[in-house]
C-alpha positions in Angstrom: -3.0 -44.2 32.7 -5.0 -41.1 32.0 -6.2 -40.0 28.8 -4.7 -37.1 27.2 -6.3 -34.1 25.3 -5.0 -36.1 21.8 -6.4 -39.3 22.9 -9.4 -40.3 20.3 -12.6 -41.9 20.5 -13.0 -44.7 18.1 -16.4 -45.3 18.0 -17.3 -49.2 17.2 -19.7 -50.1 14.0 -21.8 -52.6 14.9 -21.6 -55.7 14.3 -23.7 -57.4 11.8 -24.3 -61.1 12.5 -27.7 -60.9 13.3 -31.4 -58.6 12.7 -31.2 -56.4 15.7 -27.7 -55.1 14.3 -29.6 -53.8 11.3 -31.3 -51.3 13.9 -28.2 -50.2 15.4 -26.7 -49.4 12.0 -29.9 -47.9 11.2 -29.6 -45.6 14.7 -26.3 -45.2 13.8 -27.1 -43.7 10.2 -29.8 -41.9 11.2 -27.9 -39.9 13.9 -26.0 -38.3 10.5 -26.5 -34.7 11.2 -28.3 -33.1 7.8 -30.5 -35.3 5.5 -29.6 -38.3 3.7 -28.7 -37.2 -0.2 -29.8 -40.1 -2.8 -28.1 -38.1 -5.4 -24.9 -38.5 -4.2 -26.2 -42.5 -3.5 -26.2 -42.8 -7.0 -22.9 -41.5 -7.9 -21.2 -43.6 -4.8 -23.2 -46.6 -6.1 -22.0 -46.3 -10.0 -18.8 -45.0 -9.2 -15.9 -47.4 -10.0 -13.6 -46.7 -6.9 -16.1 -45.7 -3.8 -19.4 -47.9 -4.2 -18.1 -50.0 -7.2 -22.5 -51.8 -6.9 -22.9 -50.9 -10.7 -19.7 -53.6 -11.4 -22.3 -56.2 -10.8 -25.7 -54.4 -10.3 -28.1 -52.4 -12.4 -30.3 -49.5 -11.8 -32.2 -47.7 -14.2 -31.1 -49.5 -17.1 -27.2 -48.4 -16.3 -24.7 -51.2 -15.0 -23.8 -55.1 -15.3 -25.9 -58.3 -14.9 -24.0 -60.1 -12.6 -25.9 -59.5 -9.5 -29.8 -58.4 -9.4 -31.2 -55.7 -10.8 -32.2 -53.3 -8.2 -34.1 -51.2 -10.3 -37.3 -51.9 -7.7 -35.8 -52.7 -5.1 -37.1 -49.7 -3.2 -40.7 -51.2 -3.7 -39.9 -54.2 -2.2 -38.7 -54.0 1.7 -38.2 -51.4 4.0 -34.9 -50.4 4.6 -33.5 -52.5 7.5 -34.3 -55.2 4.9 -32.3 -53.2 2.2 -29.5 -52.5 4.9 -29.3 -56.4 6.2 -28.6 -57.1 2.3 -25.6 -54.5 1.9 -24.0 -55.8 5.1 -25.2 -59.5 5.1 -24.7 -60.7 1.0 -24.7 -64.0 2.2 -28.1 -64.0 3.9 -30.6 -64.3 1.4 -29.2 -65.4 -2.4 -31.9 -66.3 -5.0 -30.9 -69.3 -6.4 -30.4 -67.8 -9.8 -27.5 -65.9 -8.4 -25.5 -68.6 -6.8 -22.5 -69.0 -8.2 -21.1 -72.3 -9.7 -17.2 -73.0 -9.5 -16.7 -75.7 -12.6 -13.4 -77.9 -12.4 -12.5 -77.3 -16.4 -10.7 -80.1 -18.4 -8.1 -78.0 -19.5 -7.5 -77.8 -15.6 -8.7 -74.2 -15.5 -11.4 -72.9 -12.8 -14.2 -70.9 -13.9 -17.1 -68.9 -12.0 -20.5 -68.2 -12.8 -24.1 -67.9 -12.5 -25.6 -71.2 -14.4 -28.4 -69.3 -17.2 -29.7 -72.6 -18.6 -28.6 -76.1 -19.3 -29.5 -78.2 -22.7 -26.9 -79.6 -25.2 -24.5 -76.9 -23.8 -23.6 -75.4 -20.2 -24.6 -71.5 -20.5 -22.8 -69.3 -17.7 -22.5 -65.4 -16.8 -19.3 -65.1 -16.1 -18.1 -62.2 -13.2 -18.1 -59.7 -15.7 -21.8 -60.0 -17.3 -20.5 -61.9 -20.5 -21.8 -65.7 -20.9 -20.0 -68.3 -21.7 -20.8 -71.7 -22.9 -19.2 -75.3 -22.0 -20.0 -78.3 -23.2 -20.7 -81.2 -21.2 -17.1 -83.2 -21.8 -15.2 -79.8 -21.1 -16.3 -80.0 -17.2 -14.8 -82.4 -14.7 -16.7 -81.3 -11.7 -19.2 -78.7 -10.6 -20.2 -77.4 -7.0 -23.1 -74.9 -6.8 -22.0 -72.2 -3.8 -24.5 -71.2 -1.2 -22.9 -68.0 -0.8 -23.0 -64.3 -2.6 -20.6 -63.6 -4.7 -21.1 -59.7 -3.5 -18.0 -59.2 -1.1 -19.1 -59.6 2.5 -17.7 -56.1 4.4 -18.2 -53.8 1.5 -19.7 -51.3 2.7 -16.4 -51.1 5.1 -14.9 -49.4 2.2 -17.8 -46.6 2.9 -17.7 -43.6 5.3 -21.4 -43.6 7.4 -22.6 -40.5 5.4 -21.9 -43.0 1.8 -23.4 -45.8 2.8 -26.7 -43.6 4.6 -26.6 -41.8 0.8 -26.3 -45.3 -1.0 -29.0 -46.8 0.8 -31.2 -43.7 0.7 -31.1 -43.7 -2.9 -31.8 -47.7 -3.2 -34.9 -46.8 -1.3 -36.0 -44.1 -3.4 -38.8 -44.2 -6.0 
């Protein structure tokens, strides 16, 4: 069958299971025609619809304490690193941020990031507020190895966004 005049060209992102993706992302980014704006990074990243990273992130002393602050984080890898990150949450979690699921007595679920652990359980909850449980209010707990950043999130991001988001993450 022959292609018609109307007939587009969906053009594949690549995939992102492994390192040398990060360059073809990065190729792919970079072949953005004009030059990357961090301003307009920092209003994707904050805002509550697009970006949605300041739910869970800080910067610059604005947005939540769930996830890490990446205030530096443009001082501290180049930005394939930064990029494998965004796409791969999963990859690399400091073991401060893995979540916990605890089995409650009340047979409730919670999730959270453990803070510390004496008399009392202390927890950040998904939404930056702690929350303490004693040791008789938990039936069981299982430590995740996985992000509790959305894997595909920057799906939800147009090239030109995430190119902007990650520019401004780099900045400094």
């Amino acid at each position: 069958m022959a292609e018609t005049p109307m007939a587009k060209v969906v053009r594949l992102r690549p995939k992102t299971e492994v390192d040398a993706e990060a360059a073809a992302w990065l190729a792919r980014l970079d072949a953005i025609s004009g030059p990357a704006d961090p301003e307009a990074g920092r209003r994707i990243f904050f805002h509550t619809r697009i970006g949605q990273c300041g739910t869970c992130h800080r910067r610059d002393g604005r947005g939540a304490v769930v996830g890490p602050d990446l205030t530096l984080v443009g001082r501290q890898g180049d930005r394939a690193s930064l990029l494998r990150s965004i796409l791969e949450p999963d990859r690399d979690v400091a073991p401060q941020y893995r979540a916990h699921v605890l089995q409650l007595t009340d047979g409730t679920a919670f999730t959270g990031m453990l803070l510390r652990s004496s008399n009392v359980e202390v927890y950040r909850d998904l939404t930056g507020r702690e929350r303490r449980f004693a040791p008789e209010e938990i039936d069981e707990a299982h430590e995740l190895r996985t992000s509790v950043m959305p894997a595909g999130l920057p799906l939800g991001l147009t090239d030109r966004e995430l190119r902007d988001v990650l520019a401004w993450l780099a900045s400094r």
